[in-house]
PAGU-610716 format. One line per 10 residues: number of its first residue (from 1); their letters; for each residue x, y, z of C-alpha. Coordinates in Angstrom, 1 decimal, always signed. Example, Ala and Ser with C-alpha at 12.3 -4.5 7.8 and 13.67 -1.06 7.14 Angstrom:
2
1) as) +12.3 -4.5 +7.8 | +13.7 -1.1 +7.1;
! end
This chain:
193
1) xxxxxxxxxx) +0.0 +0.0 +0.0 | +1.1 +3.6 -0.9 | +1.8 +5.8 +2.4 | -1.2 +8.0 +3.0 | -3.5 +5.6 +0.5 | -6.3 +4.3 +2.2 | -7.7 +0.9 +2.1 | -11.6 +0.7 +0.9 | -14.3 -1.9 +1.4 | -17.3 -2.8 +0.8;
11) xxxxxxxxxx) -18.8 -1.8 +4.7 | -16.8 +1.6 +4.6 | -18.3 +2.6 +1.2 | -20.8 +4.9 +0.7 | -23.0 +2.2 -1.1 | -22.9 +0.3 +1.7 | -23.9 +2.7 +4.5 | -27.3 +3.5 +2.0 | -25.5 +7.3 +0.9 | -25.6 +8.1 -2.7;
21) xxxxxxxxxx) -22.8 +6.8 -4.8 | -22.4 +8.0 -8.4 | -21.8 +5.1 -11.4 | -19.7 +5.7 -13.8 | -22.1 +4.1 -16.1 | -25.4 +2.9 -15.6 | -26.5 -0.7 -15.5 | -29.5 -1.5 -16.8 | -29.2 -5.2 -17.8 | -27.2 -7.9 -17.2;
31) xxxxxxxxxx) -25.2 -10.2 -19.7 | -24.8 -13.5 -20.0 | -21.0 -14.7 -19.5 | -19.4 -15.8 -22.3 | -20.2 -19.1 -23.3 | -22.9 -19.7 -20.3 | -26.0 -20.3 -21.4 | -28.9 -18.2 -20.4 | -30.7 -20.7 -17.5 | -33.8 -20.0 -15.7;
41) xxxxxxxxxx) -31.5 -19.0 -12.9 | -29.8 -16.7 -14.7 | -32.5 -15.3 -16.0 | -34.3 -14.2 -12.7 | -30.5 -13.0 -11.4 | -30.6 -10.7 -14.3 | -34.3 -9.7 -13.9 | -33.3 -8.9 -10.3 | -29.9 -7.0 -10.7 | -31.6 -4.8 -13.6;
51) xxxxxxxxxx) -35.0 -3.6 -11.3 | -32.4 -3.2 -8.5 | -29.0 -1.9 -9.8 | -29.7 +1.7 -9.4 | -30.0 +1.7 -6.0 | -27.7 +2.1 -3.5 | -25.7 -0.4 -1.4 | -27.9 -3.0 -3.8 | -25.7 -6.1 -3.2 | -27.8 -7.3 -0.4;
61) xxxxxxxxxx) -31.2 -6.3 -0.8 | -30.3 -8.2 -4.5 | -29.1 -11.6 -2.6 | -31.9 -11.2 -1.0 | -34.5 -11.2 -3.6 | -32.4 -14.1 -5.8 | -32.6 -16.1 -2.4 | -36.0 -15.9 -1.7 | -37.3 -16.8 -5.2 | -34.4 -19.3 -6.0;
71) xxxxxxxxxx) -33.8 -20.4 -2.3 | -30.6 -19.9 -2.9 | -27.8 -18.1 -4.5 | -26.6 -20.6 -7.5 | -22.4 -19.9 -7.4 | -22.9 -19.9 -11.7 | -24.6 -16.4 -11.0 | -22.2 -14.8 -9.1 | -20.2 -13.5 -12.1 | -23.5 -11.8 -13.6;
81) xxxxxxxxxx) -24.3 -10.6 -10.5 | -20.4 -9.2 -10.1 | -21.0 -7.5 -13.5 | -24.2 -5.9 -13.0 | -23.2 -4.1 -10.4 | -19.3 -3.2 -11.5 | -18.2 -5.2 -8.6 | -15.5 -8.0 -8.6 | -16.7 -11.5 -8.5 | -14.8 -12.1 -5.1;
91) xxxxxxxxxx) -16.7 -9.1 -4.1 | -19.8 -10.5 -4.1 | -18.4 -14.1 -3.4 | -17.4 -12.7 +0.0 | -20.6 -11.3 +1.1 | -22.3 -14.3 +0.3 | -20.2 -16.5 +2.3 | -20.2 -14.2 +5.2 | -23.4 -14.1 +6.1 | -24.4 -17.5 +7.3;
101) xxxxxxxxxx) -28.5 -16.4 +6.1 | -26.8 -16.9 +2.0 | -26.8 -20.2 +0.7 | -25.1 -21.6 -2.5 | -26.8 -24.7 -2.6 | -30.4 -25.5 -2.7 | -31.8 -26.3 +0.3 | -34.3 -29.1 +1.6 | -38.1 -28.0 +2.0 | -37.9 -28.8 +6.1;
111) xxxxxxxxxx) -35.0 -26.9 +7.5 | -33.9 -28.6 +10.7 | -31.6 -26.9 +12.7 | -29.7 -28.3 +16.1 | -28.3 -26.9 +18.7 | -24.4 -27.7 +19.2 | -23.9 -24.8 +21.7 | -22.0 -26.6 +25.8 | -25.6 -26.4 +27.5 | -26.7 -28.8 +24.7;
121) xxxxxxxxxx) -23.7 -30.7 +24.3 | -24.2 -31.5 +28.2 | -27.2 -32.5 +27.8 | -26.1 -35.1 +25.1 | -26.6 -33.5 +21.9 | -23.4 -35.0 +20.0 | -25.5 -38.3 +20.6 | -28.4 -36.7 +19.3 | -26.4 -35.6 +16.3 | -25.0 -38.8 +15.1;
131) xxxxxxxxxx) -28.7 -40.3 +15.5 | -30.1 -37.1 +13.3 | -27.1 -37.6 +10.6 | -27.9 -41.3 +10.3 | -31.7 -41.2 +10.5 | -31.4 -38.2 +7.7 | -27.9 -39.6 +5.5 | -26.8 -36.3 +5.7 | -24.1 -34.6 +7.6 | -24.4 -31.1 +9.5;
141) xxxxxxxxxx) -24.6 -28.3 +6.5 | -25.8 -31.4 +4.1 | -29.5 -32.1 +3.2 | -31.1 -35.7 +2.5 | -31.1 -37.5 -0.1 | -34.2 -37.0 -1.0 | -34.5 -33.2 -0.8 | -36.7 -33.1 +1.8 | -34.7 -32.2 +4.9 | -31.6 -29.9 +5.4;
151) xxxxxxxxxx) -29.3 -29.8 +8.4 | -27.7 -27.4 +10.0 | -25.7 -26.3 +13.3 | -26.4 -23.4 +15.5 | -25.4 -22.3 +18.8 | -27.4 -22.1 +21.5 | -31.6 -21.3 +20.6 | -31.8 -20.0 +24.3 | -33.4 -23.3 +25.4 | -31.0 -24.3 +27.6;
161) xxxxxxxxxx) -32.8 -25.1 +30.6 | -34.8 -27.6 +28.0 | -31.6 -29.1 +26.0 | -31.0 -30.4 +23.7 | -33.1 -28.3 +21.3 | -33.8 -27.7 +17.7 | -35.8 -26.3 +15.3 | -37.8 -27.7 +12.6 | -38.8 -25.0 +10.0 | -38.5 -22.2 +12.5;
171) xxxxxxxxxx) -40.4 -24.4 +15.4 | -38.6 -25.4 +18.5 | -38.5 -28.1 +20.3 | -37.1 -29.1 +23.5 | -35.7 -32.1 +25.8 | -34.9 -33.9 +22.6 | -34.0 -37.9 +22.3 | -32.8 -40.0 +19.5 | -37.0 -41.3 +20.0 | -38.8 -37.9 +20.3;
181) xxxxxxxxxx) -36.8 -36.7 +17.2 | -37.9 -39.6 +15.5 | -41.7 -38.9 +16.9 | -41.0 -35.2 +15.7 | -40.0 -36.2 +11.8 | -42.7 -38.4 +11.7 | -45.3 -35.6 +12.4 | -43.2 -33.4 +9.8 | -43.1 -35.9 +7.2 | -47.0 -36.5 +7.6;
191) xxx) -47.7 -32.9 +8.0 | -46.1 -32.3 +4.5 | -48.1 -35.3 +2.8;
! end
């Protein structure tokens, strides 16, 4: 770095903190990469990016949108996403990773998420995790097989007086078991039928 240069990113920009920043050129649309065909993916990022690119500190608001009609943020978009918004694709890349709410892969249609957090882990919720893995084939940030059921970590739902906890599409439940989290997939499973 250059004495007296200063270092710039994406949280200390104006964009960022919602003031107006002017753009060289505008962006109205989005291209297709070179050689990348034009998927239905693609095709909402680029519907996105254009109703949202002249606004600042778009990046997230525009993850945003792509993840709730995609549910989630394909990493083949990235680049068109980079572009319309004359930002680098690492950039972009690095918000996405950061923020644990982003994800790059599709996602199963029950989200189950367990508590790994010490009160939890007392309680015996690495046994409870090896039972969830096998009953699901899936490993922690993995879904089924089937599509139906995502699993993630977290730590600590402030349920620690009932651990081990979880929840199941945004519902919690308490004083889990290898046979109540059985019970509780069960009444998921039919619930979805």
């Amino acid at each position: 770095m250059i004495k007296g240069q200063a270092r710039v990113d994406l949280a200390s920009t104006g964009a960022a903190r919602g003031s107006q920043v002017a753009v060289s050129e505008p962006v109205t649309s989005v291209n297709t990469p070179p050689g990348q065909p034009c998927t239905p993916a693609l095709a909402a990022v680029q519907r996105i990016v254009a109703a949202h690119a002249q606004q600042a500190g778009a990046l997230l608001p525009i993850l945003h949108a792509i993840q709730a009609e995609l549910g989630h943020i394909p990493p083949d978009t990235v680049q068109a996403i980079a572009d319309g918004l004359n930002l680098s694709r690492a950039e972009v890349h690095g918000v996405i990773t950061f923020y644990p709410h982003f994800h790059q892969t599709p996602r199963g249609r029950h989200v189950i998420e367990l508590c790994q957090a010490e009160s939890c882990q007392a309680m015996g919720s690495e046994k409870l995790t090896q039972h969830v893995r096998k009953k699901l084939g899936c490993d922690l940030h993995g879904s089924s097989p089937d599509g139906n059921y995502t699993l993630e970590p977290v730590y600590c739902l402030g349920l620690c007086a009932q651990s081990p906890a979880m929840l199941v599409n945004g519902v919690p439940y308490a004083r889990l078991t290898p046979k109540r989290f059985d019970k509780i997939l069960g009444y998921v499973t039919e619930a979805a039928e």
